[in-house]
Steps between C-alpha positions, in 0.01 A plus 500: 500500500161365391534241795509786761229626257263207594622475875354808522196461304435172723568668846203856380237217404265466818333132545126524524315185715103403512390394823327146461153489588555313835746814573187773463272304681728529788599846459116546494449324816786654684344821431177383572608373875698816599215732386264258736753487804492881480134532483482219764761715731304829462168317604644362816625859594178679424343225642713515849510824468128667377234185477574274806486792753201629359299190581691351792312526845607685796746331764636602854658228716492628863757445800440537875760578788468562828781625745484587884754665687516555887506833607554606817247514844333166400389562136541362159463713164321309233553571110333317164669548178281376191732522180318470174595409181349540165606178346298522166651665238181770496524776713268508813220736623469445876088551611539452883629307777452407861725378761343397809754397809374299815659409786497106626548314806510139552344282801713213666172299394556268181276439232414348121437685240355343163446744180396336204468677136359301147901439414694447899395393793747666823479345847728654785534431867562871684482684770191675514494889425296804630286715280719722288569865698481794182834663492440753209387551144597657141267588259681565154225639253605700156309694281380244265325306828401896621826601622688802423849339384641279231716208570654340181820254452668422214611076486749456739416761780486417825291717738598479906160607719545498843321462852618524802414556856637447890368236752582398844788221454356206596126571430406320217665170326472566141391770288210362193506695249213549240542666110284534206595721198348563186703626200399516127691553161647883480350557183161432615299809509176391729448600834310305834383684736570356838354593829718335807296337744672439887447234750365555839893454636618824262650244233396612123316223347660229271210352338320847391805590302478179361142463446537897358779420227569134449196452267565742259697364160877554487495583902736277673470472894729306671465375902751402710350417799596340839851553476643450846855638646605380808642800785 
């Protein structure tokens, strides 16, 4: 009887421990490192998510593509897609754009060609070609650049304008095509005032859109020029 007595005296005694000291230093610094990994995880969120997109500049890659197809009684119908994509990770205020189209023909004549720029020097042996024929002009122009619409893509949107127009088949060799646009950062509130200027062929004029806009802080204008398709 009084060994059952202490058996179960023994086994209702509870055995208290004391960490060491080199045991609550780590606890400590366990502690210490999640609480910092958290804090470190929100940051990169909010800063993903809330800070980098506030200061990040605006950023539209453009794409050109031209297709012909034959249609019947000797002509050819002519249309230019230009996809854009906002690839920044603000979203994008479009200002205005112009796409200018000419038509080109080529002379059996050859010819060199040197170009040279403060980084490349080009040098190309061609055939000699005409002075560029307008085709037709778009004028894009939104109410921020004195406009009457808004145009504004989130990151990752891609916009499709078009242009398009018929032609004898056989008329022309390739099509050049000309683009400037001029975009800005959604939430920027400012307005420029933009008066399109024309060429003496009809064509809207590049450089007074960019002379108009591309000065101006946090304006972005972007040329693609020269672009040649072949018919």
């Amino acid at each position: 009887m009084e060994e059952r007595e202490f058996i179960l005296k023994a086994a209702s005694q509870h055995v208290y421990t004391h960490p060491s000291a080199t045991e609550h230093w780590r606890h400590i610094v366990e502690i210490v490192a999640l609480t910092v990994a958290a804090l470190w995880g929100f940051y990169v969120f909010v800063y993903q998510e809330r800070i980098k997109p506030a200061h990040e500049p605006p950023s539209v890659a453009l794409t050109e593509t031209l297709q012909h197809q034959p249609m019947h009684g000797g002509k050819e119908f002519v249309w230019i897609q230009l996809p854009f994509k906002n690839i920044g990770s603000a979203d994008v205020k479009f200002l205005s754009m112009i796409v200018n189209a000419y038509g080109l023909r080529f002379s059996d004549q050859e010819q060199t060609m040197e170009q040279r720029w403060s980084f490349r020097t080009e040098i190309t042996h061609t055939l000699q070609a005409g002075r560029p024929t307008f085709l037709a002009t778009h004028l894009y122009r939104y109410a921020e650049a004195g406009g009457q619409s808004h145009f504004v893509d989130a990151p990752g949107v891609v916009r499709t304008p078009a242009l398009d127009f018929a032609l004898a088949a056989g008329k022309y060799d390739a099509v050049r095509v000309d683009v400037i646009y001029c975009f800005t950062r959604a939430d920027n509130a400012a307005t420029y005032p933009y008066q399109p200027r024309q060429d003496p062929d009809g064509a809207f004029d590049i450089q007074s859109l960019a002379d108009a806009l591309n000065n101006y802080s946090g304006v972005v204008c972007n040329r693609e020029m020269y672009r040649v398709f072949p018919l």
